[in-house]
Jmol script that loads the backbone (N, CA, C; Angstrom):
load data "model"
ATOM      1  N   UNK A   1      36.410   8.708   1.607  1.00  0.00           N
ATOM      2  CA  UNK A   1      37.698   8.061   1.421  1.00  0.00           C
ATOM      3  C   UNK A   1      37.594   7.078   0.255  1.00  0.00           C
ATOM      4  N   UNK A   2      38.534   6.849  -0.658  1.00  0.00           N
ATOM      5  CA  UNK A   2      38.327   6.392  -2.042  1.00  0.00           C
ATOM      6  C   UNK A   2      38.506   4.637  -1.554  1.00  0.00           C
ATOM      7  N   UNK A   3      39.539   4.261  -0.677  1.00  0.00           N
ATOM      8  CA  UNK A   3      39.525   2.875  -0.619  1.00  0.00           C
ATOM      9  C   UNK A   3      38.356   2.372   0.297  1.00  0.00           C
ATOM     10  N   UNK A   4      37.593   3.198   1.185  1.00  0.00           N
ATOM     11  CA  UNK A   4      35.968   2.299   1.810  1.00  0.00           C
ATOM     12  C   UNK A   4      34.907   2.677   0.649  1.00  0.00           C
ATOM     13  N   UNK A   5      34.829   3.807  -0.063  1.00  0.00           N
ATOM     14  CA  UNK A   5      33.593   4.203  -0.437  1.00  0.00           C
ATOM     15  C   UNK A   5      33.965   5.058  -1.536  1.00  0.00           C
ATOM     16  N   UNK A   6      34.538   4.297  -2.617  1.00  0.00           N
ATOM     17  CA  UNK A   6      35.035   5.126  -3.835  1.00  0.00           C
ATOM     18  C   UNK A   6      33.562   5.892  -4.800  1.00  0.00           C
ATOM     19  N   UNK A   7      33.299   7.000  -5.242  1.00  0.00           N
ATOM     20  CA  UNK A   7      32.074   7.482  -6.064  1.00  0.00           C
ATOM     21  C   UNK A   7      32.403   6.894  -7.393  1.00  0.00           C
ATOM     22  N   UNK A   8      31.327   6.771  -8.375  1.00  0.00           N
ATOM     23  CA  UNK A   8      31.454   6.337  -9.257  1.00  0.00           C
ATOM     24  C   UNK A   8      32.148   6.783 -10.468  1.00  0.00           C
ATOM     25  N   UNK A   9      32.791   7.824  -9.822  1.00  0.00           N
ATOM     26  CA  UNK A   9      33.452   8.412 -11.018  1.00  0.00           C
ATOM     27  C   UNK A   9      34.513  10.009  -9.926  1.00  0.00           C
ATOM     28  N   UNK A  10      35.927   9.852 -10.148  1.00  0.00           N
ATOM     29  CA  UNK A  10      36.826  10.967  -9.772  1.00  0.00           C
ATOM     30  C   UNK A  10      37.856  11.136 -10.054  1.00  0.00           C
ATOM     31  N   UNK A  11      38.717  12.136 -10.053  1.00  0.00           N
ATOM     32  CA  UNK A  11      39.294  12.633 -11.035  1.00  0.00           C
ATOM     33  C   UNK A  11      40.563  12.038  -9.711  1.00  0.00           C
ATOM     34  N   UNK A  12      41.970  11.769 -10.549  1.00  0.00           N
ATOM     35  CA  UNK A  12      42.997  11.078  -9.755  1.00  0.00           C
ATOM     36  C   UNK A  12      44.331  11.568 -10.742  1.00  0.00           C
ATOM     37  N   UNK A  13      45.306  11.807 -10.124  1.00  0.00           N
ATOM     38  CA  UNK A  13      46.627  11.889 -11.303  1.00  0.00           C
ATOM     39  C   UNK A  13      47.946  10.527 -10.623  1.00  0.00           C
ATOM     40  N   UNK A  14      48.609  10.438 -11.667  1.00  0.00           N
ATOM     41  CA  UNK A  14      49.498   9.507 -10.977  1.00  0.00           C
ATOM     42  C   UNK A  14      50.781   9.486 -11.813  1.00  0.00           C
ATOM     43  N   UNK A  15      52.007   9.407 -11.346  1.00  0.00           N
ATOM     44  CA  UNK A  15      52.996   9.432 -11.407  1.00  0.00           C
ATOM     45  C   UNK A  15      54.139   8.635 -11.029  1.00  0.00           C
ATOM     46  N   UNK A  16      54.786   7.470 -11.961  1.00  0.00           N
ATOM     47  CA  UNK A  16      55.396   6.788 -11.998  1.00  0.00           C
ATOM     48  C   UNK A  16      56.896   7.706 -11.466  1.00  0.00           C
ATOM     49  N   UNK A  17      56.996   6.594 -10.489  1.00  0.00           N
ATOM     50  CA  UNK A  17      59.184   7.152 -10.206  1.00  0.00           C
ATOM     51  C   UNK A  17      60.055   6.760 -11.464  1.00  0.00           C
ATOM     52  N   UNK A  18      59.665   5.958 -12.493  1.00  0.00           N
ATOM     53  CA  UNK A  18      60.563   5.278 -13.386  1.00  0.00           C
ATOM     54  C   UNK A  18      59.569   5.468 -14.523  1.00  0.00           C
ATOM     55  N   UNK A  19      60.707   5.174 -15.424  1.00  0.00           N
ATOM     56  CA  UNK A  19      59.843   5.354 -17.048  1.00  0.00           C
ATOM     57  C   UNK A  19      59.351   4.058 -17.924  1.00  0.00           C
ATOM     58  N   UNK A  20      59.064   3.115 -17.078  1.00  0.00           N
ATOM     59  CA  UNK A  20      58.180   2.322 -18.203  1.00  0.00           C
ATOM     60  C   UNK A  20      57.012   1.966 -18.098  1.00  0.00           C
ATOM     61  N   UNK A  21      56.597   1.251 -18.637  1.00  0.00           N
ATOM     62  CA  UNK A  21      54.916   1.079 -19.085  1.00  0.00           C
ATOM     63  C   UNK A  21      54.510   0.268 -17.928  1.00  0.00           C
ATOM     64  N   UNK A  22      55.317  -0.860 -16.890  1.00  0.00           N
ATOM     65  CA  UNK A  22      54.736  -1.633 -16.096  1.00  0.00           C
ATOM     66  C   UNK A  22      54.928  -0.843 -14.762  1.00  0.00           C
ATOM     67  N   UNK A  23      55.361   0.086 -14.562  1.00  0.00           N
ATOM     68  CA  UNK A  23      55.075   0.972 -13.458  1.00  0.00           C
ATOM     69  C   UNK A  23      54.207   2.188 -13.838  1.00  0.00           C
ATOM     70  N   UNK A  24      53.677   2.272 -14.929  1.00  0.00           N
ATOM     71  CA  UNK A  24      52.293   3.137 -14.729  1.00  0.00           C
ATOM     72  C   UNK A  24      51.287   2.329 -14.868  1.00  0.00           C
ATOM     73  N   UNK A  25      51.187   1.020 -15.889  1.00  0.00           N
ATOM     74  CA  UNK A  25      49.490   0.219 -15.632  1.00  0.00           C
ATOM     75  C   UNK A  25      49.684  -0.554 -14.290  1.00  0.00           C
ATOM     76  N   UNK A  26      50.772  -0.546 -13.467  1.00  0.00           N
ATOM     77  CA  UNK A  26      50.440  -1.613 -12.204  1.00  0.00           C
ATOM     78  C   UNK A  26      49.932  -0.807 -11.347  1.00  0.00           C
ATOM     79  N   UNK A  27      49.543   0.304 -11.269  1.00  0.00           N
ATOM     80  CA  UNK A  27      47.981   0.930 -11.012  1.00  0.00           C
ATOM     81  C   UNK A  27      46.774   0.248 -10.756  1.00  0.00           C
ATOM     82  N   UNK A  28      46.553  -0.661 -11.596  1.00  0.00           N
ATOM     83  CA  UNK A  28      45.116  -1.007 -12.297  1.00  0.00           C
ATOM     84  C   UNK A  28      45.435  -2.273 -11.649  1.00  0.00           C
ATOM     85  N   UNK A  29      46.605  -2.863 -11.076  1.00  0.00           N
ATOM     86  CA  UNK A  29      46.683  -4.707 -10.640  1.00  0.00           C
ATOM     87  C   UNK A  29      45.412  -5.079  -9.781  1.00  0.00           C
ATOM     88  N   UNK A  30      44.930  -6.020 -10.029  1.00  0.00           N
ATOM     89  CA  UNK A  30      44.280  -6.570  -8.860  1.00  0.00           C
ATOM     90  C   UNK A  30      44.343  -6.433  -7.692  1.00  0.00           C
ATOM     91  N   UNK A  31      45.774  -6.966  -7.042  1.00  0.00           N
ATOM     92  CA  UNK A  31      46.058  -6.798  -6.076  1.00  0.00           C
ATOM     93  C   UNK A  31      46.761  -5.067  -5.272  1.00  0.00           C
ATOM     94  N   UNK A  32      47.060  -4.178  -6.542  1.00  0.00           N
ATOM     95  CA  UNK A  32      47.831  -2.800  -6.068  1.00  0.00           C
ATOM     96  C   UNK A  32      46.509  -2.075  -5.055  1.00  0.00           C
ATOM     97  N   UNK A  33      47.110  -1.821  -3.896  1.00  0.00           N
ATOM     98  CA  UNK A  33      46.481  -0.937  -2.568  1.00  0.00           C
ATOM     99  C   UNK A  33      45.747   0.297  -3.305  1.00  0.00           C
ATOM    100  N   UNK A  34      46.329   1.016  -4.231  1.00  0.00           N
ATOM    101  CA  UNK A  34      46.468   2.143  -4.757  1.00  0.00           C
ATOM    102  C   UNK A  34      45.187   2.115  -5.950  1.00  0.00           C
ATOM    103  N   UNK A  35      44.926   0.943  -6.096  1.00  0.00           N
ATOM    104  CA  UNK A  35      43.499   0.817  -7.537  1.00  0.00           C
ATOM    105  C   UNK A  35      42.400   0.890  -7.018  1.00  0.00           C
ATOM    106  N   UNK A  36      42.006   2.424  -6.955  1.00  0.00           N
ATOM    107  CA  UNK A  36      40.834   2.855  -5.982  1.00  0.00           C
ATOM    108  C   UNK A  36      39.923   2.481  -7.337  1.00  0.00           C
ATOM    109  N   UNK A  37      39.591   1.979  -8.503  1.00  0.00           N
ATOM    110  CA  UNK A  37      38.313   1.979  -8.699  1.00  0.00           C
ATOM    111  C   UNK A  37      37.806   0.438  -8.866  1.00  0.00           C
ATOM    112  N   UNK A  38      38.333  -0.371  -7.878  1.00  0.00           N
ATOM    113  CA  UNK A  38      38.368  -1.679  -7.511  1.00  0.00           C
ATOM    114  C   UNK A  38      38.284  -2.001  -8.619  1.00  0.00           C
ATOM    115  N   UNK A  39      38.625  -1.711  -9.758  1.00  0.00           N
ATOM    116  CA  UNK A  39      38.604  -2.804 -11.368  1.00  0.00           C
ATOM    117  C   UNK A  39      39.472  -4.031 -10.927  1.00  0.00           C
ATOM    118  N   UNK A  40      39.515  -5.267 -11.731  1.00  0.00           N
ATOM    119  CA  UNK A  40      40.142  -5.924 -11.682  1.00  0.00           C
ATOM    120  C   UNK A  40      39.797  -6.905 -13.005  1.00  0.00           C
ATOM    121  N   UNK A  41      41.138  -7.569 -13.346  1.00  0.00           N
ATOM    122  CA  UNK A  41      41.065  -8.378 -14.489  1.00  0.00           C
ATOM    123  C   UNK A  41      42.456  -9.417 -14.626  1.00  0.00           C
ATOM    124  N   UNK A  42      41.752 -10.604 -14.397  1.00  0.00           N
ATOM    125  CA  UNK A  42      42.957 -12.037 -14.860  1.00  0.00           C
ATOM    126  C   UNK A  42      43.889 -11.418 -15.693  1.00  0.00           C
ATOM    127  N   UNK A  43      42.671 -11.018 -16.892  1.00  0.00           N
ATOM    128  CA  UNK A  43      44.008 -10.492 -18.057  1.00  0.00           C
ATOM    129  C   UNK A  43      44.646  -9.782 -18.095  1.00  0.00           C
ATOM    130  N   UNK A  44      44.482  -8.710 -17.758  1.00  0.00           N
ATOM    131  CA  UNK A  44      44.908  -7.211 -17.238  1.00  0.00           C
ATOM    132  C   UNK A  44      46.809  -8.090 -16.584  1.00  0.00           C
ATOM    133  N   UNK A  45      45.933  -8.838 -15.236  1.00  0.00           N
ATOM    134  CA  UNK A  45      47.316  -8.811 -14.471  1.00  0.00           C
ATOM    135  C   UNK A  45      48.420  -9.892 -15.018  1.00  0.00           C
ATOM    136  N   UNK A  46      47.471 -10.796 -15.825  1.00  0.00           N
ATOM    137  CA  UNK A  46      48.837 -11.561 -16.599  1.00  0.00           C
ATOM    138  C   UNK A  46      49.355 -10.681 -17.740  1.00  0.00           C
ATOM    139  N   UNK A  47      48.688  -9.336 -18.270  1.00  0.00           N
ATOM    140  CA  UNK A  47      49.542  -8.976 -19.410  1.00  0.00           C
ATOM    141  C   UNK A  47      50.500  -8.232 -18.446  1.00  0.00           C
ATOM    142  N   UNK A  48      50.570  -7.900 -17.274  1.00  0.00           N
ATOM    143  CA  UNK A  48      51.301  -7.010 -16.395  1.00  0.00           C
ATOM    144  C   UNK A  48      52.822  -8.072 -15.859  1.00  0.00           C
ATOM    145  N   UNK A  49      51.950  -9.239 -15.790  1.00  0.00           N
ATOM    146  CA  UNK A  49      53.524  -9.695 -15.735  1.00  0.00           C
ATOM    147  C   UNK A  49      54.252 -10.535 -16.857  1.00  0.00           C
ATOM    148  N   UNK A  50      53.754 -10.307 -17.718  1.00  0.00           N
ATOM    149  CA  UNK A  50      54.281 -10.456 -19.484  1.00  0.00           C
ATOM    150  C   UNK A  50      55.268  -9.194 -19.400  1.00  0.00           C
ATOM    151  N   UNK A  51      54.862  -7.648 -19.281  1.00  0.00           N
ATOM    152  CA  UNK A  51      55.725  -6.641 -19.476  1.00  0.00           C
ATOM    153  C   UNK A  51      56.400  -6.743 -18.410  1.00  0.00           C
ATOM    154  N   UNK A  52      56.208  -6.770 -17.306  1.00  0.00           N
ATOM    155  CA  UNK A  52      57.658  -7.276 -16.062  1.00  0.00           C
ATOM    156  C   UNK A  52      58.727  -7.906 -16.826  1.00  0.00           C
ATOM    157  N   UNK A  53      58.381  -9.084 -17.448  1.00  0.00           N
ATOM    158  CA  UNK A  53      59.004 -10.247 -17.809  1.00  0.00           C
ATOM    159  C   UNK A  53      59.893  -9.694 -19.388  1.00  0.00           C
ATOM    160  N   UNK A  54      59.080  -8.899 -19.805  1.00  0.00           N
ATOM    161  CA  UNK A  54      59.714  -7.997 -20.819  1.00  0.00           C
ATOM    162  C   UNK A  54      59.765  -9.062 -22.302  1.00  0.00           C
ATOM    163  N   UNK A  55      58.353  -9.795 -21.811  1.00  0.00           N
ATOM    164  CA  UNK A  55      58.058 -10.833 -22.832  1.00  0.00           C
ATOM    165  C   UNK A  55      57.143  -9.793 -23.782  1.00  0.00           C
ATOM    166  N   UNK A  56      57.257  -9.596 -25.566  1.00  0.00           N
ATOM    167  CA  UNK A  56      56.205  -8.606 -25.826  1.00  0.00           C
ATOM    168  C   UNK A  56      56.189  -7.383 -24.855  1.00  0.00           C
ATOM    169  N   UNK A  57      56.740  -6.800 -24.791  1.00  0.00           N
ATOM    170  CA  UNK A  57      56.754  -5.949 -23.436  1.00  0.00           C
ATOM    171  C   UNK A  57      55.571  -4.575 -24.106  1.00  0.00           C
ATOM    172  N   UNK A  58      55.834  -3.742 -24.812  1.00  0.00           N
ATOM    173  CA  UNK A  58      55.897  -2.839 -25.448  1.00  0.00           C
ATOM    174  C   UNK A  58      54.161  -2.963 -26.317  1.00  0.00           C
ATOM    175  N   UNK A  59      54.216  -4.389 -26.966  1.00  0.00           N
ATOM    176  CA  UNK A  59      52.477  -4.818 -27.663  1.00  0.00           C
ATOM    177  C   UNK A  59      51.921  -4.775 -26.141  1.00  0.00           C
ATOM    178  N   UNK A  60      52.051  -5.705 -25.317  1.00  0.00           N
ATOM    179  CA  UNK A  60      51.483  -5.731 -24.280  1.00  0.00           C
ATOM    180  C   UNK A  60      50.374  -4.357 -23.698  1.00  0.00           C
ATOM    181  N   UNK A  61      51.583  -3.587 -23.380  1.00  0.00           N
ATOM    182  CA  UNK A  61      50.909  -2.493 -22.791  1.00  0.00           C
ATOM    183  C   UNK A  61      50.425  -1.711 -23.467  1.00  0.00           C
ATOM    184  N   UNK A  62      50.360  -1.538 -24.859  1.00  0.00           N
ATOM    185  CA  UNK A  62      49.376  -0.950 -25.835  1.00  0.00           C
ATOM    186  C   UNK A  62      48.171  -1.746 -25.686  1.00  0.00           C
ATOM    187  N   UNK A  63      48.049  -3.152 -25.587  1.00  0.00           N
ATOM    188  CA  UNK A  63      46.734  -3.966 -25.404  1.00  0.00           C
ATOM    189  C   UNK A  63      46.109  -3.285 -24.235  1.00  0.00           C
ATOM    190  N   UNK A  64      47.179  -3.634 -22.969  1.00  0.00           N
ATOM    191  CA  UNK A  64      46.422  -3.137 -21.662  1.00  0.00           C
ATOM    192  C   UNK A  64      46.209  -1.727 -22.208  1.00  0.00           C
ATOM    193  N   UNK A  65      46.492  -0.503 -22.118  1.00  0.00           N
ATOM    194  CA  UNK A  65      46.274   0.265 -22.264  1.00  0.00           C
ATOM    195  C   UNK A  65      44.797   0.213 -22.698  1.00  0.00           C
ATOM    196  N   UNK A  66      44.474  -0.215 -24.344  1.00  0.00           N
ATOM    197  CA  UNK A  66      43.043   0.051 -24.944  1.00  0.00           C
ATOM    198  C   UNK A  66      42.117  -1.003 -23.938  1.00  0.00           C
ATOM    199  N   UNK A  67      42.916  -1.754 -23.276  1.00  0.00           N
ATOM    200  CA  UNK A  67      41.657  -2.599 -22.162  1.00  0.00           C
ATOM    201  C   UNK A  67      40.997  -1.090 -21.953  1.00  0.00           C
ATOM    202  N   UNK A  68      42.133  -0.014 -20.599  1.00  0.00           N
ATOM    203  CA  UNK A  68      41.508   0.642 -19.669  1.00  0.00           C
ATOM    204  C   UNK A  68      41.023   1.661 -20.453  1.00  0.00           C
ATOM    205  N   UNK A  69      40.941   2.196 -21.481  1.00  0.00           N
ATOM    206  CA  UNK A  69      40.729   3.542 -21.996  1.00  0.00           C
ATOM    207  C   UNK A  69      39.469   3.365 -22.613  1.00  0.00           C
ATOM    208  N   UNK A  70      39.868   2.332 -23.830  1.00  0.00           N
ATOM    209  CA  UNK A  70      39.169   2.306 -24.768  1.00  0.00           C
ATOM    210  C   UNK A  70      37.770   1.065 -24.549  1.00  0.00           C
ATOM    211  N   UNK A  71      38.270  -0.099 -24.169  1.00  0.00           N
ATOM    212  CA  UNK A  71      37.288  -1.447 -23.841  1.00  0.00           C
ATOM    213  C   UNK A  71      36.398  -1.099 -22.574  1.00  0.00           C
ATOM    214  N   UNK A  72      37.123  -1.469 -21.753  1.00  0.00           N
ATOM    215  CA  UNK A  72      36.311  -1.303 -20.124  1.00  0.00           C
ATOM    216  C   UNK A  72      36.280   0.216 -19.852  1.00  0.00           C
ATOM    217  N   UNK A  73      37.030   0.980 -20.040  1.00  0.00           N
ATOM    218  CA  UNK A  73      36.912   2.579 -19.973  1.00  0.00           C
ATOM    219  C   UNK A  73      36.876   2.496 -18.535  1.00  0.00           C
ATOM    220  N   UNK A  74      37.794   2.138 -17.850  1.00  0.00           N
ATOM    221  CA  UNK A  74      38.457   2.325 -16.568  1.00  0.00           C
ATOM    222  C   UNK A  74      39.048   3.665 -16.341  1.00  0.00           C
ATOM    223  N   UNK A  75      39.905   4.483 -17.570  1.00  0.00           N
ATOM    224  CA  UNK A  75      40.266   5.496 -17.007  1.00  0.00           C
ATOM    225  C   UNK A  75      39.854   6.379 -18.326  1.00  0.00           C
ATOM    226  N   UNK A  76      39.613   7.950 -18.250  1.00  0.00           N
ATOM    227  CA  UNK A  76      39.593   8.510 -19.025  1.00  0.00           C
ATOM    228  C   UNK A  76      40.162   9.884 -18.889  1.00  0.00           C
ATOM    229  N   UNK A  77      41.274   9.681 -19.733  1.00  0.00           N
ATOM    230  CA  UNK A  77      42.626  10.499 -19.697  1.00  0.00           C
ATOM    231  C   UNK A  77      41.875  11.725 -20.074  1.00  0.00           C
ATOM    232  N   UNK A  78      42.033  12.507 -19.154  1.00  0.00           N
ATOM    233  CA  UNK A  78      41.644  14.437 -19.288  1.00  0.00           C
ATOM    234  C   UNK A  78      42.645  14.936 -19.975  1.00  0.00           C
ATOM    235  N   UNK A  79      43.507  14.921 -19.591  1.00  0.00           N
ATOM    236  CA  UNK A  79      44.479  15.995 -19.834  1.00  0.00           C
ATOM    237  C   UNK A  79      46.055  15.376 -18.664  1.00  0.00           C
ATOM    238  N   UNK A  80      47.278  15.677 -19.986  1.00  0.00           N
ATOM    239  CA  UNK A  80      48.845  15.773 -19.771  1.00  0.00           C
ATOM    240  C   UNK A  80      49.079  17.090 -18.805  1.00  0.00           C
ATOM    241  N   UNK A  81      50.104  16.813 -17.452  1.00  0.00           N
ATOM    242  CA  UNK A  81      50.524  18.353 -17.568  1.00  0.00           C
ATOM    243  C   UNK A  81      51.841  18.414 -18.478  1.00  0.00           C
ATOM    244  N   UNK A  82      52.241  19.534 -18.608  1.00  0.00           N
ATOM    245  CA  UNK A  82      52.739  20.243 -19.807  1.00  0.00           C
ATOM    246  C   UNK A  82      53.647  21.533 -18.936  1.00  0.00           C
ATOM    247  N   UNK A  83      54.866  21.602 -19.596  1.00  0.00           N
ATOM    248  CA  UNK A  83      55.856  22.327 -18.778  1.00  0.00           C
ATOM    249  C   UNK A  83      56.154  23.669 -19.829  1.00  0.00           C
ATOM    250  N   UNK A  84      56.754  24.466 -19.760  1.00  0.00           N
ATOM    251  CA  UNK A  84      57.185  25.185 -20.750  1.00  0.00           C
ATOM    252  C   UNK A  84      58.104  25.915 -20.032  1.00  0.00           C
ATOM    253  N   UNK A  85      59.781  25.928 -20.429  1.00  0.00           N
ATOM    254  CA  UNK A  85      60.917  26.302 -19.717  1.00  0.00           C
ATOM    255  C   UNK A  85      61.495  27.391 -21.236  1.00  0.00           C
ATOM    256  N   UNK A  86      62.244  28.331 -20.520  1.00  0.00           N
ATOM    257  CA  UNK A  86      62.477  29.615 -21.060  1.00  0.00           C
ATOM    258  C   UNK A  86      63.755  29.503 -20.233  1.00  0.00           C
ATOM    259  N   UNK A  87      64.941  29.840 -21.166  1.00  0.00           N
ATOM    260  CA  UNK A  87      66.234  29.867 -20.382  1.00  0.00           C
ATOM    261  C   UNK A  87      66.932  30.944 -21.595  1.00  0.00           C
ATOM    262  N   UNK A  88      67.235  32.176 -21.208  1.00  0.00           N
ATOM    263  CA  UNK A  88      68.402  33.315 -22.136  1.00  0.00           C
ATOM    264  C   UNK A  88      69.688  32.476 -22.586  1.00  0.00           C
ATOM    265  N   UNK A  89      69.667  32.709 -23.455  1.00  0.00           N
ATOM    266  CA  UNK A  89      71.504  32.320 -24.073  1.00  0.00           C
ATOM    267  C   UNK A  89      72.553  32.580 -23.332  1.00  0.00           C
ATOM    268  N   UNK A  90      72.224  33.354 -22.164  1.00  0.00           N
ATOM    269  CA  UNK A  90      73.052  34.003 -21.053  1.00  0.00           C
ATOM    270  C   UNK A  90      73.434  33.054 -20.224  1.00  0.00           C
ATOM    271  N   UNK A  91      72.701  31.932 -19.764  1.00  0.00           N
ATOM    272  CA  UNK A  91      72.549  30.787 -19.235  1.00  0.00           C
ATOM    273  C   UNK A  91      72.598  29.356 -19.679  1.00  0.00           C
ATOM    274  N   UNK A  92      73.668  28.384 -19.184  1.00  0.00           N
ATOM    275  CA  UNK A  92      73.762  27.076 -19.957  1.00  0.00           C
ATOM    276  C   UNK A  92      73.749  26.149 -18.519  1.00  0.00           C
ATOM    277  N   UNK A  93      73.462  24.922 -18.779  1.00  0.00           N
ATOM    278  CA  UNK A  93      73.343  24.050 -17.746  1.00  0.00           C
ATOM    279  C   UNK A  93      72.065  23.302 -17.339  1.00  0.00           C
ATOM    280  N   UNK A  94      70.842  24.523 -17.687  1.00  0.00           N
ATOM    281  CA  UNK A  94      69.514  23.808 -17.301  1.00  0.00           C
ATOM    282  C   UNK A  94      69.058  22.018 -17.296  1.00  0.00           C
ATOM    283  N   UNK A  95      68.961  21.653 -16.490  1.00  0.00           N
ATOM    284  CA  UNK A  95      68.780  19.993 -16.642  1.00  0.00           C
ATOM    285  C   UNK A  95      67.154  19.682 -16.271  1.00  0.00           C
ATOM    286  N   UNK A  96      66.202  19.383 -17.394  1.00  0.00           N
ATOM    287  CA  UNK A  96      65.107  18.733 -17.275  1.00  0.00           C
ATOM    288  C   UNK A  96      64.927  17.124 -17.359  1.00  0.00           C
ATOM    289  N   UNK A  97      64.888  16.074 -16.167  1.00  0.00           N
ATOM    290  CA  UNK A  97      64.486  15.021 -16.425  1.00  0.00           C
ATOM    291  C   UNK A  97      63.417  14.761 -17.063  1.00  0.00           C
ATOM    292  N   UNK A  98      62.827  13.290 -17.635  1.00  0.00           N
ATOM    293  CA  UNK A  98      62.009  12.834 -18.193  1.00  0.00           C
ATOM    294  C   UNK A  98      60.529  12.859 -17.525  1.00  0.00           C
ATOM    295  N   UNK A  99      60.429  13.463 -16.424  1.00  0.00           N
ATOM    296  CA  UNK A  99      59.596  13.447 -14.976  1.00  0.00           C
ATOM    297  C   UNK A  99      59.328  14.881 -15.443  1.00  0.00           C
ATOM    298  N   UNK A 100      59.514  15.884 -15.736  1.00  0.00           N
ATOM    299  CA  UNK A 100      60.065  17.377 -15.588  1.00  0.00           C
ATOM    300  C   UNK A 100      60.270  18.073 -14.525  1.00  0.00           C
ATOM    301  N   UNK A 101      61.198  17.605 -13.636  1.00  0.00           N
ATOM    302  CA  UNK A 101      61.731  17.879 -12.403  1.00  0.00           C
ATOM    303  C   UNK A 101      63.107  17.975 -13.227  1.00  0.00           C
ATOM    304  N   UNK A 102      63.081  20.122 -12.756  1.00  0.00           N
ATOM    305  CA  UNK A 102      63.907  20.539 -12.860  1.00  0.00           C
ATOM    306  C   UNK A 102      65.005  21.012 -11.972  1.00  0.00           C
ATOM    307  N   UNK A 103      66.375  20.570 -12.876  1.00  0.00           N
ATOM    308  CA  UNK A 103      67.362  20.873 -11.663  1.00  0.00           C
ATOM    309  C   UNK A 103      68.470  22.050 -12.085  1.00  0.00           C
ATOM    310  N   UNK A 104      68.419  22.826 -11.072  1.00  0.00           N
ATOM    311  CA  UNK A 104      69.624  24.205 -11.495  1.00  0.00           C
ATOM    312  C   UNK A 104      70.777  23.923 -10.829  1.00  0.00           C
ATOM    313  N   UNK A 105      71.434  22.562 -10.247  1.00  0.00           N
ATOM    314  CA  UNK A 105      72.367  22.767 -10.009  1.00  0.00           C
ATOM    315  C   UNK A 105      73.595  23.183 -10.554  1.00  0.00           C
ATOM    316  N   UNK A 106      73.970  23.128 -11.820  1.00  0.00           N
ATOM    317  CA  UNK A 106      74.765  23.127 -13.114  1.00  0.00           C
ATOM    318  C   UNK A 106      74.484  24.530 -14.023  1.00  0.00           C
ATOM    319  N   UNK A 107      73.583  25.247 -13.215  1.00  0.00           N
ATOM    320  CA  UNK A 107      73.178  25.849 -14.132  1.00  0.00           C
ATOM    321  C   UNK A 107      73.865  27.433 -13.881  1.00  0.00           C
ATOM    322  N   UNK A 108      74.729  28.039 -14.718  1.00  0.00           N
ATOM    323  CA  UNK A 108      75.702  29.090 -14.954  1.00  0.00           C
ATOM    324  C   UNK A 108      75.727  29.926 -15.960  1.00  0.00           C
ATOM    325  N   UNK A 109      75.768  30.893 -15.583  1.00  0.00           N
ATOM    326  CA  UNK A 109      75.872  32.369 -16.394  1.00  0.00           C
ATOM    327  C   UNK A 109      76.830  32.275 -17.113  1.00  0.00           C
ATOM    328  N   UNK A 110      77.095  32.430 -18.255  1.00  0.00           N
ATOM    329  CA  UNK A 110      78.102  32.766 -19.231  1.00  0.00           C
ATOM    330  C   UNK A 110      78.532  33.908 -19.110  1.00  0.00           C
ATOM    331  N   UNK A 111      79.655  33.679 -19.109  1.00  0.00           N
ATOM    332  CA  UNK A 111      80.694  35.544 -19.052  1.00  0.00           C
ATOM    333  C   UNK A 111      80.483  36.261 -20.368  1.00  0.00           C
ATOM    334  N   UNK A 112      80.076  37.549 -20.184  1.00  0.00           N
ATOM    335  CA  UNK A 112      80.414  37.915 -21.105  1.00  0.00           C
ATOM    336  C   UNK A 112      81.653  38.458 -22.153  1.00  0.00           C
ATOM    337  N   UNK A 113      80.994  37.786 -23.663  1.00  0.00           N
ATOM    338  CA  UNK A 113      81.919  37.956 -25.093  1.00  0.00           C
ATOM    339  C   UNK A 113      82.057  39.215 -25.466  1.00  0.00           C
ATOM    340  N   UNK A 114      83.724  39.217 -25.292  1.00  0.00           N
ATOM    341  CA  UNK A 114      83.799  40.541 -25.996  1.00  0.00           C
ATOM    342  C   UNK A 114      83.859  40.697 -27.646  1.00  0.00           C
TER     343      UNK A 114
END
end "model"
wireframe off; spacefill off
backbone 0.3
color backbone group
């Protein structure tokens, strides 16, 4: 189990409900349940509530970021998944969110042109 007896190294994916930068590094908080590789850092969590605060928001989390990747090497990004959607001209409506959770509700056959 990763929160009694995390190994020194495992592979994890994670996925923000929302699109900004302080809901994917608050991962890494001190205090988040969810930061199985018990890292922790003062700085880390005050630059976390700098981008809350939407003070520097944007430098911020490029800093944090090269903390975890590049400095402390907390995480080391494998690999994006990657979608690839194919829809005929026959069909209009397709709706891909920013998540790529796709939705066909809207999605309708065109009559055919004579």
């Amino acid at each position: 189990m990763l929160t009694q007896d995390a190994p020194p190294v495992f592979r994890m994916g994670w996925l923000s409900t929302i699109k900004n930068q302080w809901a994917h590094l608050r991962l890494f908080h001190s205090s988040n349940t969810n930061n199985y590789t018990g890292w922790n850092s003062a700085f880390f969590d005050q630059g976390l509530e700098k981008i809350r605060s939407k003070i520097k928001a944007h430098q911020t989390a490029l800093q944090l970021d090269q903390l975890l990747t590049q400095k402390e090497c907390i995480v080391i990004p494998l690999f994006h998944y990657r979608q690839y959607h194919v829809l005929s001209t026959n069909w209009k409506g397709l709706r891909v969110n920013p998540f790529g959770v796709v939705s066909i509700e809207k999605l309708q056959k065109d009559s055919p042109k004579d």
